[in-house]
BAVOBA-334507 format. One line per 4 residues: number of its first residue (from 1); their letters; for each residue x, y, z of N, C-alpha, C. Coordinates in steps of 0.1 Angstrom, whole numbers. Atoms other than C-alpha are relative to their C-alpha. Layout:
! residues N
NUM = a = X,Y,Z,X,Y,Z,X,Y,Z ~ ...;
//
This chain:
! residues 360
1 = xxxx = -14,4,3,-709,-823,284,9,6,11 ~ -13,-7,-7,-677,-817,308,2,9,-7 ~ -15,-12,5,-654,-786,305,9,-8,-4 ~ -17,8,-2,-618,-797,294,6,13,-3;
5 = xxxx = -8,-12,2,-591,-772,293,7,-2,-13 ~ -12,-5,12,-574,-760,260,9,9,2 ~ -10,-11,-2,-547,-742,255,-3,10,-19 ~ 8,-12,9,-560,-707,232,11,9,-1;
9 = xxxx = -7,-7,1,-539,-685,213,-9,18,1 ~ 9,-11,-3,-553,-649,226,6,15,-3 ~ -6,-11,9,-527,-624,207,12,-5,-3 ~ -10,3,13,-498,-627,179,2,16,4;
13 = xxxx = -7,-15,4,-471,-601,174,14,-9,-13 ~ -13,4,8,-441,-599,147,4,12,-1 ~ -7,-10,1,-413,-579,141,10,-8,-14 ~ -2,-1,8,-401,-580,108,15,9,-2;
17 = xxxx = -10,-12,2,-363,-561,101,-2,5,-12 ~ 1,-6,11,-361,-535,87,6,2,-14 ~ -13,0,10,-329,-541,63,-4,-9,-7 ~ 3,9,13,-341,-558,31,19,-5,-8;
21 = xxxx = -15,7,6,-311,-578,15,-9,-7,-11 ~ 4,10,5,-322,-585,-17,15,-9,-5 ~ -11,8,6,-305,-611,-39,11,4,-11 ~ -10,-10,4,-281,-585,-57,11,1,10;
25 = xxxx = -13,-4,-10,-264,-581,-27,13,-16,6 ~ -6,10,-6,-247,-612,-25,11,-5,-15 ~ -3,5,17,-233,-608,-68,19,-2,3 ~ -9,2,-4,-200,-605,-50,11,-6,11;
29 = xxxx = -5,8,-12,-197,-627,-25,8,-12,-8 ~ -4,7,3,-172,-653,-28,-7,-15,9 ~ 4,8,0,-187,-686,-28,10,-16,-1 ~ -4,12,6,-169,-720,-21,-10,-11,4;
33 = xxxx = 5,15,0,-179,-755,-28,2,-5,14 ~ -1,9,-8,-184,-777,4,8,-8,2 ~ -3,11,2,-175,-802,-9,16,-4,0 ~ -11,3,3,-141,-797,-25,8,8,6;
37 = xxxx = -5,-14,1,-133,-763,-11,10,8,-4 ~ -3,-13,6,-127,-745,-34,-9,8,-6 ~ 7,-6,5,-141,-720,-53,-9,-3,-10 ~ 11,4,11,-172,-721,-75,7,6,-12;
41 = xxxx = -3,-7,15,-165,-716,-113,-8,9,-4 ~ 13,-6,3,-198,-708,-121,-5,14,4 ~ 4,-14,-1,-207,-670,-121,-12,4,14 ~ 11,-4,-11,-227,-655,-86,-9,-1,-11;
45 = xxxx = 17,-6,5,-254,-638,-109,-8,-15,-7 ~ 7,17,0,-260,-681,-124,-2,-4,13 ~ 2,9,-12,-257,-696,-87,-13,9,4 ~ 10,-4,-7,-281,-668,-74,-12,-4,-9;
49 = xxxx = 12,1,7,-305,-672,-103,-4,-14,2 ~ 2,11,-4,-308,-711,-97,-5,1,10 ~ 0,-2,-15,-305,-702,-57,-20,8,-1 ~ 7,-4,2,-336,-682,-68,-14,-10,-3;
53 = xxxx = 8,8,4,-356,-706,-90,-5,-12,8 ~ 3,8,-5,-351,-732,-66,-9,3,15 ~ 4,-1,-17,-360,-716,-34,-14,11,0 ~ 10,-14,2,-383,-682,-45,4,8,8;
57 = xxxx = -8,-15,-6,-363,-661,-24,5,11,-6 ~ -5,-13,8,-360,-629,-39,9,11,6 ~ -4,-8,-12,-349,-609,-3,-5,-6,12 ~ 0,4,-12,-345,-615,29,1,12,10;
61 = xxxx = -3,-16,-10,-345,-589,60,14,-8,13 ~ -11,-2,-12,-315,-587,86,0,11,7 ~ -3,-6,-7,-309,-575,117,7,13,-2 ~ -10,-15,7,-297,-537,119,12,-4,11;
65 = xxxx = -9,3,-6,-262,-537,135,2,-3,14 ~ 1,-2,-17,-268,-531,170,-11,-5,6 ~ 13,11,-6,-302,-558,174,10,-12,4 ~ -4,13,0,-294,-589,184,-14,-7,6;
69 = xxxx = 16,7,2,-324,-619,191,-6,4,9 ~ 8,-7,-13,-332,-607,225,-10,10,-5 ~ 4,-9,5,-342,-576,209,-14,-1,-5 ~ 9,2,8,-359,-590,180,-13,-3,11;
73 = xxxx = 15,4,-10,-381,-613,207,-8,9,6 ~ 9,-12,-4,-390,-581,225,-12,6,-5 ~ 6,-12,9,-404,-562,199,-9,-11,-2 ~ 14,10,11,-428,-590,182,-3,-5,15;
77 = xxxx = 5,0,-11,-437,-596,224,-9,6,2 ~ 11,-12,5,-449,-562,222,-10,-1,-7 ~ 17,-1,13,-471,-566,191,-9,-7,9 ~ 13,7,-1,-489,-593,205,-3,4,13;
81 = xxxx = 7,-6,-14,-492,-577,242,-7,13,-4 ~ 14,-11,7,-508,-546,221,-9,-3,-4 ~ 13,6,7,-528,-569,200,-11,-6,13 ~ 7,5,-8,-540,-586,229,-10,6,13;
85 = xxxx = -1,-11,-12,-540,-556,256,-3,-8,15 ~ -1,14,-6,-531,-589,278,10,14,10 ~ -13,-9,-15,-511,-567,315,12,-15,-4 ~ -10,12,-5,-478,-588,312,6,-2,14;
89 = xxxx = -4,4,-14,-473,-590,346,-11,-16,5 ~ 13,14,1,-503,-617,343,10,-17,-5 ~ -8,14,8,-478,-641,322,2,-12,14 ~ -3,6,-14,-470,-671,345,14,-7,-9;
93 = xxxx = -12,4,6,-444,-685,319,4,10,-12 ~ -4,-6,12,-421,-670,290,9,-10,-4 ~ -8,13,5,-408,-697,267,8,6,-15 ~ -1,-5,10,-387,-684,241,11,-9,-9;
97 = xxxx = -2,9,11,-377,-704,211,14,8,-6 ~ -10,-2,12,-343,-699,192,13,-8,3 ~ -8,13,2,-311,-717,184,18,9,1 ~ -17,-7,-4,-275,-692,194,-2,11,11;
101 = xxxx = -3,-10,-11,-287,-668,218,0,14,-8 ~ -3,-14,5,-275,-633,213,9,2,-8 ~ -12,-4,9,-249,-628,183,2,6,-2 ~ -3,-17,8,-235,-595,185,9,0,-15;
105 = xxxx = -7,-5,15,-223,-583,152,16,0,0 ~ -18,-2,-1,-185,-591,147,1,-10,6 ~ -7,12,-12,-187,-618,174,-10,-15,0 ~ 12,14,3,-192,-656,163,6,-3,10;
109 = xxxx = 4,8,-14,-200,-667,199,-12,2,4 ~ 16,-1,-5,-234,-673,210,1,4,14 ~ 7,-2,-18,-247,-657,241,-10,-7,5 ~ 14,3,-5,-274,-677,258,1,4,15;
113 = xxxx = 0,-8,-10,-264,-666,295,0,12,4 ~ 15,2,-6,-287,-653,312,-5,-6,-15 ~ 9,7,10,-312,-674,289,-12,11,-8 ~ 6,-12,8,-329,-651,261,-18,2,10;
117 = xxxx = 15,-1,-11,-365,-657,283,1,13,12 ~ -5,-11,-7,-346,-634,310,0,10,1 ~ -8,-11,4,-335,-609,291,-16,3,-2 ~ 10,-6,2,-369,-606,273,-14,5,9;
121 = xxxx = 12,-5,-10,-388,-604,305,4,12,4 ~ -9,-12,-3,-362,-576,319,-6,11,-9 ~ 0,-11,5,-366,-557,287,-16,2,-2 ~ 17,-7,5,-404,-560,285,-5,4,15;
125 = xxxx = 4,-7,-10,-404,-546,321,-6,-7,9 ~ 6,5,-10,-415,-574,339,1,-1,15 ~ -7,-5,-22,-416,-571,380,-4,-12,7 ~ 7,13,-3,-437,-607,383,13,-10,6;
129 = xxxx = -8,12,-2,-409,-630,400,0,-12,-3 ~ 5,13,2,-430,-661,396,1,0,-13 ~ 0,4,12,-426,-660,362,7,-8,-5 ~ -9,12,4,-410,-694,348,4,4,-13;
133 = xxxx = -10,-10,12,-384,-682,319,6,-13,-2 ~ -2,14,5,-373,-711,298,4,2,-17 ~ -6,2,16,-355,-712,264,2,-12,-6 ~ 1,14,9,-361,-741,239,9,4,-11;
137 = xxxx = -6,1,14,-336,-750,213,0,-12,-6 ~ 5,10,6,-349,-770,190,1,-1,-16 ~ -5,-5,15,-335,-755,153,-16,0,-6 ~ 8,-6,8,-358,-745,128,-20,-3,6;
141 = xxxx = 10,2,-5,-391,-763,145,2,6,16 ~ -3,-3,-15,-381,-746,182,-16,6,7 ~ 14,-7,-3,-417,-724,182,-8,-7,-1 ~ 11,6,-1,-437,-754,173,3,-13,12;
145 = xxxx = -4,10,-7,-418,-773,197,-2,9,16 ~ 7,-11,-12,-423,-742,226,-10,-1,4 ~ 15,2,-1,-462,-747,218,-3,-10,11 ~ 2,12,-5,-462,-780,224,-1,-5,15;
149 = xxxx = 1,-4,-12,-447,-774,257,-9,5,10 ~ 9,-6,-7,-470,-747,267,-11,-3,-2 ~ 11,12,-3,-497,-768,260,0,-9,11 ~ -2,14,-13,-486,-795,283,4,11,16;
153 = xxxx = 2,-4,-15,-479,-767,310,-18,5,1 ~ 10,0,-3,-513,-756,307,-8,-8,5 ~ 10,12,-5,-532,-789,306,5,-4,10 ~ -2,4,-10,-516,-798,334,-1,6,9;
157 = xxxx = 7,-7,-13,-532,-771,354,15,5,7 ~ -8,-12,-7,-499,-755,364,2,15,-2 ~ 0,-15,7,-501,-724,342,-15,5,-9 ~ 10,-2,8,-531,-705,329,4,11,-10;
161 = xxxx = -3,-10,9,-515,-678,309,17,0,-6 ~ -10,-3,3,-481,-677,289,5,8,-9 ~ -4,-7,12,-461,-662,264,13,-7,-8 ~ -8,10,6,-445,-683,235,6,9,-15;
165 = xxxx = -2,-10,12,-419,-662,210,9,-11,-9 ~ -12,4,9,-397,-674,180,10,10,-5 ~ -7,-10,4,-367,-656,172,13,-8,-1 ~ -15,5,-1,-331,-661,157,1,14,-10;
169 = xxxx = -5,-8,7,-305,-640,140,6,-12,-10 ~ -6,9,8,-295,-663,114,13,7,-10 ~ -9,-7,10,-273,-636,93,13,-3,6 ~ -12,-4,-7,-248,-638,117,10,-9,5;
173 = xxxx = -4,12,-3,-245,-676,121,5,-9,-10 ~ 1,6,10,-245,-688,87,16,5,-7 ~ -14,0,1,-211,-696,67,2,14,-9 ~ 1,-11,10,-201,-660,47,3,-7,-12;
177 = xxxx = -8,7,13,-185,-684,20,-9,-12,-7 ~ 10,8,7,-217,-710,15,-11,8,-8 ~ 13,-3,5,-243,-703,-11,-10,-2,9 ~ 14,6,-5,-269,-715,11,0,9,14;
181 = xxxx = 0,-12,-9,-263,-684,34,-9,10,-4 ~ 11,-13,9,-287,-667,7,-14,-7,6 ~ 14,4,-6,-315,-690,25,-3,12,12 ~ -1,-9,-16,-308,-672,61,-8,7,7;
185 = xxxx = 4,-17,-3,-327,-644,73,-1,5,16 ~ 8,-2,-17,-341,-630,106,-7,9,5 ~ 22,-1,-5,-372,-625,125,-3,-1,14 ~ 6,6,-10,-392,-629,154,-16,0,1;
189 = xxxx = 15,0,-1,-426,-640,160,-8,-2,16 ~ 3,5,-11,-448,-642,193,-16,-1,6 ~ 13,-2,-7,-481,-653,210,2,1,10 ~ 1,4,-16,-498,-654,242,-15,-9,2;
193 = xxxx = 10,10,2,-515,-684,250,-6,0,17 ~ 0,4,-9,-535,-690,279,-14,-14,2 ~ 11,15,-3,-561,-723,293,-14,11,-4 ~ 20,-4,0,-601,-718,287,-4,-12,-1;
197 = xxxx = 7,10,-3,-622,-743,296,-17,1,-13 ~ 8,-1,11,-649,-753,269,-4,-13,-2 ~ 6,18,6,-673,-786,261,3,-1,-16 ~ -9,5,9,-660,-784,225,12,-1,-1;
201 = xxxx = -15,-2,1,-625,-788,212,0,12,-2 ~ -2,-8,8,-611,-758,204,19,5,4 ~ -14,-7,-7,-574,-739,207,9,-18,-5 ~ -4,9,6,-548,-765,201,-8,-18,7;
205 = xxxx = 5,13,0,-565,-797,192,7,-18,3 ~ -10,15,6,-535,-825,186,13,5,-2 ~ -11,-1,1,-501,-825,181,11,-16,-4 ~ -3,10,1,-474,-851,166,13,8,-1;
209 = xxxx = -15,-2,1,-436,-851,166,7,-14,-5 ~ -9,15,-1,-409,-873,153,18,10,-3 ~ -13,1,-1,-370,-869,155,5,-7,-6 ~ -13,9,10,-340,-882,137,11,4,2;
213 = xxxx = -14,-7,-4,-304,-879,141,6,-3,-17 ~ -12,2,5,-280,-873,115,5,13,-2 ~ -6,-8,-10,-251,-854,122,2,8,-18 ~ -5,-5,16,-244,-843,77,-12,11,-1;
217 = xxxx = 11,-12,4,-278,-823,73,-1,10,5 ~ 0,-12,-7,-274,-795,97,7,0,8 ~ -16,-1,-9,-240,-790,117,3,16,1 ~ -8,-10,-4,-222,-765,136,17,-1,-10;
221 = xxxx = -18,1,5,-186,-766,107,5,13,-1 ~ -8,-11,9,-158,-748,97,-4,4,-12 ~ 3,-10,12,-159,-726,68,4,-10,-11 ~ -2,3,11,-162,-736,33,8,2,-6;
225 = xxxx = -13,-11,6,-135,-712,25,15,-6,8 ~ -13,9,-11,-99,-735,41,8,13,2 ~ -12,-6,-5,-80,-700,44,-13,10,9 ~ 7,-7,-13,-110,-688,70,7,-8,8;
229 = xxxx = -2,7,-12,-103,-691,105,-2,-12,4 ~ 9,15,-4,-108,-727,119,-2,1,13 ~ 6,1,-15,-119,-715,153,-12,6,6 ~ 18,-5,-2,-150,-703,142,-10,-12,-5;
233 = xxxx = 8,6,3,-177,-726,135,-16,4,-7 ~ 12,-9,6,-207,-717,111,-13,-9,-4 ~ 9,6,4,-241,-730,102,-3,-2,-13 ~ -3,6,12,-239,-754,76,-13,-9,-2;
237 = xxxx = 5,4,2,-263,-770,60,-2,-12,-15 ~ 1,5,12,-269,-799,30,-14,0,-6 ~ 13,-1,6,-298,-791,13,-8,-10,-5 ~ 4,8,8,-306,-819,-8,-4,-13,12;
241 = xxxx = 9,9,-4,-311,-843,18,-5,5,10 ~ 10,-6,-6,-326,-820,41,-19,-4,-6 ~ 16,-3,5,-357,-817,9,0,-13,-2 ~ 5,16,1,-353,-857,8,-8,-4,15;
245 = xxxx = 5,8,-9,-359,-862,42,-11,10,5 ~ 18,-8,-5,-391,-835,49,-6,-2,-9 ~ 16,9,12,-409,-852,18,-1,-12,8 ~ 3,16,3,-403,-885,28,-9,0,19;
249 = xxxx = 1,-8,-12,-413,-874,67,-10,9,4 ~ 11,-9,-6,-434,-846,73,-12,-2,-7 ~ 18,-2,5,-467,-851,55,-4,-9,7 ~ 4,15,-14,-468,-890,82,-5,11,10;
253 = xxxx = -1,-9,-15,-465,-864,108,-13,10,1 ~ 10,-7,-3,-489,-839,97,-15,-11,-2 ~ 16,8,-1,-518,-869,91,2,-10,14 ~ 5,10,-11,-508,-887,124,-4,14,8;
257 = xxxx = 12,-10,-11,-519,-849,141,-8,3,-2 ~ 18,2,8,-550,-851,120,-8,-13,4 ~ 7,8,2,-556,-882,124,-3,-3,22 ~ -2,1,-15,-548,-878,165,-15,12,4;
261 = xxxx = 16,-10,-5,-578,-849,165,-12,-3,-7 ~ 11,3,7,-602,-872,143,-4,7,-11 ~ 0,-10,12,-600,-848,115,6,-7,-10 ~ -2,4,10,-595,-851,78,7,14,-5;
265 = xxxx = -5,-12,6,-577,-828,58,-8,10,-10 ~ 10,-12,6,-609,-813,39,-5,7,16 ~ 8,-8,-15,-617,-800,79,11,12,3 ~ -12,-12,-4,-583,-776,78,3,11,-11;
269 = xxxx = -3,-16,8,-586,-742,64,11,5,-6 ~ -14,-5,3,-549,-733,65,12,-7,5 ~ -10,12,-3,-518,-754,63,14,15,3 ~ -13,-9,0,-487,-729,80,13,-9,2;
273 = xxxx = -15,6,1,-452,-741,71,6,3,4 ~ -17,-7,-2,-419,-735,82,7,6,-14 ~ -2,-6,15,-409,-711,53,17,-3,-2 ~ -16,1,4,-373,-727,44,4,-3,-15;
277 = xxxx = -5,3,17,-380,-735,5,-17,-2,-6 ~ 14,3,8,-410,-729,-19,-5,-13,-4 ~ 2,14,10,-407,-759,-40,-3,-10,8 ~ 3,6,-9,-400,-779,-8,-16,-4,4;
281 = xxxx = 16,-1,-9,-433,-767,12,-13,-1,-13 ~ 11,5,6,-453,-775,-20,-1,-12,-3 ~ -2,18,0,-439,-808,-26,-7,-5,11 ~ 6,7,-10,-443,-818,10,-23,5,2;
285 = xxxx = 13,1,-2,-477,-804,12,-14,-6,-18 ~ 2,15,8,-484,-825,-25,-2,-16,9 ~ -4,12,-6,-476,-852,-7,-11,-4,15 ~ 11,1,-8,-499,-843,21,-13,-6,-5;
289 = xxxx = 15,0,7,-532,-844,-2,6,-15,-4 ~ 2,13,4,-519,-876,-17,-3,-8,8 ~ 2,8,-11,-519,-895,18,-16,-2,3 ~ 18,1,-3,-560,-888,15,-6,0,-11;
293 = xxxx = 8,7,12,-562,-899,-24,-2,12,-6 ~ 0,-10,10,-557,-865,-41,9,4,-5 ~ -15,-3,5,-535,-855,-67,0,16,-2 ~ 5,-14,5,-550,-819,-74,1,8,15;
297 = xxxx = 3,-3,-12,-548,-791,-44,3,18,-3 ~ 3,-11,3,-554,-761,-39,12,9,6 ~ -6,-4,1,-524,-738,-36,-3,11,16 ~ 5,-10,-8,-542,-711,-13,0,-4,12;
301 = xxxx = 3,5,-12,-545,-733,17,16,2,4 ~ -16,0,-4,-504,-725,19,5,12,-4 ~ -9,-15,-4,-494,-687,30,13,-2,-4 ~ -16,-2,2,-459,-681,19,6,15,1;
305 = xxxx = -6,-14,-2,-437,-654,33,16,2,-5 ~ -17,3,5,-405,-664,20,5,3,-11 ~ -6,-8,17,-402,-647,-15,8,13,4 ~ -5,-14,-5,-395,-615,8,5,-1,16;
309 = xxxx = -4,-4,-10,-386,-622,41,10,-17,2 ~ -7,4,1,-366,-656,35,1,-16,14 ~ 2,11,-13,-360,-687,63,5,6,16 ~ -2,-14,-13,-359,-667,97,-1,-15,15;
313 = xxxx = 3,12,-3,-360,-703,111,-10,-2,16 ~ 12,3,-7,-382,-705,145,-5,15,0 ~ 4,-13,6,-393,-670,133,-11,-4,-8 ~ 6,1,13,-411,-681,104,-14,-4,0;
317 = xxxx = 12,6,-1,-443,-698,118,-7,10,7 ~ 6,-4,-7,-455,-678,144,-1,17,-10 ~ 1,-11,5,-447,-647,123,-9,1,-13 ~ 10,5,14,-470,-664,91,-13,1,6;
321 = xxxx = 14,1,-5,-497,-667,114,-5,15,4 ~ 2,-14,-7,-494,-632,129,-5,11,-13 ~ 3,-8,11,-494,-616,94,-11,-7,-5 ~ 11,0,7,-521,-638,83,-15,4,10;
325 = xxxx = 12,-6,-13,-547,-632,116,-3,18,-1 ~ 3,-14,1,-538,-594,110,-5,4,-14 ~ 4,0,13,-551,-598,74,14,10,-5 ~ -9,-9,6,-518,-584,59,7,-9,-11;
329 = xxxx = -7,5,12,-512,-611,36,-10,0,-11 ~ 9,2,12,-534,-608,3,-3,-13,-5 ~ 8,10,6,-558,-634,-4,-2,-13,10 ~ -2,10,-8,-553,-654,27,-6,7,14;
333 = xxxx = 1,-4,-10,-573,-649,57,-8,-15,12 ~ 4,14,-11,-581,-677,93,-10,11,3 ~ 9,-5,-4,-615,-666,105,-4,-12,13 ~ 6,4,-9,-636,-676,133,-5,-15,4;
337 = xxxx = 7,13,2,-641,-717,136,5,-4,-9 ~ -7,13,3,-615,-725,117,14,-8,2 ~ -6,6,-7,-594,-753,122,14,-1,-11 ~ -10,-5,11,-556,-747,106,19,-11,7;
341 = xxxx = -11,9,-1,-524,-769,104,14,9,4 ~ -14,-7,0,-489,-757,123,14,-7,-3 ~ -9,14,-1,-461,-775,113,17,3,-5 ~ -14,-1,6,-420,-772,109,9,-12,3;
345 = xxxx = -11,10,0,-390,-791,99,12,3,6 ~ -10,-4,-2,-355,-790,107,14,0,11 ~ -8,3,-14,-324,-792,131,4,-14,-3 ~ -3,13,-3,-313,-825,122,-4,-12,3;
349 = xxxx = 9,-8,2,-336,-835,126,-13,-5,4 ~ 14,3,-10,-374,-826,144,-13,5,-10 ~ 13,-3,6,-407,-822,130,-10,-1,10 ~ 10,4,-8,-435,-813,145,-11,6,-4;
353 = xxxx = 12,-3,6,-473,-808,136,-10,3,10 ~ 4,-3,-7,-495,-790,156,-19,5,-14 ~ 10,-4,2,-538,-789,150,-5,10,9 ~ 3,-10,-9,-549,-758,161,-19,8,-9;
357 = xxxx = 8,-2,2,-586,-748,162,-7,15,4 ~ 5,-12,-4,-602,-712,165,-9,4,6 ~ 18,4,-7,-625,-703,188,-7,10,-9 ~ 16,-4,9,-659,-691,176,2,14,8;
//
């Protein structure tokens, strides 16, 4: 058989904050309606207990005062150039995934100049010039949308070695006056991928993407609250047709990149989600097994980090995988040969589904 080149993930890192925010800390927040803006009637300690039931968010972690995402990226860079013991002066790209740049604390303006890629090469000491530095914003799917990328630079024989991170501060973007600021959190996650040549498949197998516009499910608005400033703008979001449109939507997506690497869904060990809502990521992946004539499924094939660490949004995949490869999540481990589903929603909106297979 021919070689063909894949693209192989060859070390994971994450950086997790340290500041736990559970859902007590929010019994005082004032909360308005969207809709009508004004204030909610209904009691925090009811809205959060709902906000709870519906989502399983118990806590979330935030940034300490003086990080911002740059940072974050660094650090979960690190992990996986320890796990790896990969020289980064080797890298030939750094593609880093998130969606405002740097948000210092106090100041809603996003920094992306210099491009967070820049910064985290600078801070991880890099001296390589040739290194191609590249920031993807692509909201909540940005890391599976980065991959995708660094797949297509590899197979195309320009790059044999990269480094692909996710990271946002979401605490710091999100409205202080919406409930749905209790989703939020922040994170960063990062591999490093490079080509290997192999007569089986292996490393990522397939991939599928679809897009959508509408401008109501995830926007840059003014505040909920009409006597905040109006010359800030905060990340808003409508929930409800967000979890209409990733049922009706992502489970097509994840069987057209199943069905693009000739695989079936009894051939995939582990299905990793974009962690933005329990109920959601079970529905949609219900909805998966139905597409292949099952109503029953087995629960375990779907890691969840989001009871404790919350929607960290292109955070949330790469850092699921990092904690499940390092065996740190109980009862959930990817071994040697097998073949495991990547897949996020989000932004208005993009989906994308990535088969990724392990080498032996």
């Amino acid at each position: 058989m021919n070689k063909k080149v894949y693209t192989v993930i060859v070390g994971t890192g994450s950086y997790i904050p340290g500041r736990i925010i559970p859902n007590d800390f929010f019994l005082n927040a004032e909360f308005y309606d969207p809709a009508t803006n004004k204030k909610f009637e209904t009691p925090n300690s009811e809205i959060i207990r709902k906000f709870c039931e519906i989502t399983n968010i118990e806590e979330r972690r935030y940034a300490e005062s003086d990080q911002v995402t740059s940072d974050l990226a660094t650090y979960a860079a690190r992990d996986a150039i320890e796990t790896s013991g990969i020289d980064p002066e080797t890298f030939e790209f750094i593609l880093v995934a998130h969606n405002f740049g740097d948000v210092v604390q106090g100041i809603l303006v996003p920094d992306q100049m210099p491009a967070l890629a820049n910064r985290v090469k600078a801070k991880l000491g890099i001296n390589n010039p040739s290194v191609l530095t590249n920031d993807v914003t692509s909201g909540c799917p940005g890391w599976t949308t980065a991959m995708i990328i660094a797949d297509a630079y590899i197979k195309s024989g320009t790059f044999k070695r990269g480094l692909v991170i996710g990271a946002d501060v979401l605490s710091r973007v999100a409205d202080p006056y919406d409930r749905d600021r209790m989703i939020f959190s922040d994170g960063a996650g990062a591999v490093i991928v490079e080509a290997l040549e192999s007569e089986t498949p292996v490393g990522i197998l397939s991939h599928a993407s679809r897009s959508d516009y509408d401008q109501n499910m995830l926007v840059m608005g003014i505040s909920a609250n009409p006597d905040n400033p109006k010359g800030y703008k905060y990340l808003r979001m409508l929930g409800s047709k967000v979890y209409a449109y990733a049922l009706s939507t992502v489970p097509g997506v994840v069987k057209e990149s199943l069905d693009k690497a000739g695989l079936t869904l009894t051939d995939i060990s582990k299905v990793l989600i974009h962690q933005a809502n329990e109920k959601m990521d079970e529905a949609i992946l219900s909805r998966v097994f139905r597409l292949y004539g099952r109503r029953d499924y087995d629960k375990n094939i779907m890691p969840m980090t989001i009871q404790k660490f919350g929607n960290s949004s292109t955070a949330t995949v790469p850092t699921l995988l990092d904690l499940v490869l390092k065996d740190k999540m109980e009862d959930h481990q990817i071994s040697k040969g097998d073949t495991i589903i990547l897949t996020s929603v989000g932004a208005g909106m993009t989906i994308n589904s990535i088969v990724y297979k392990m080498p032996e």
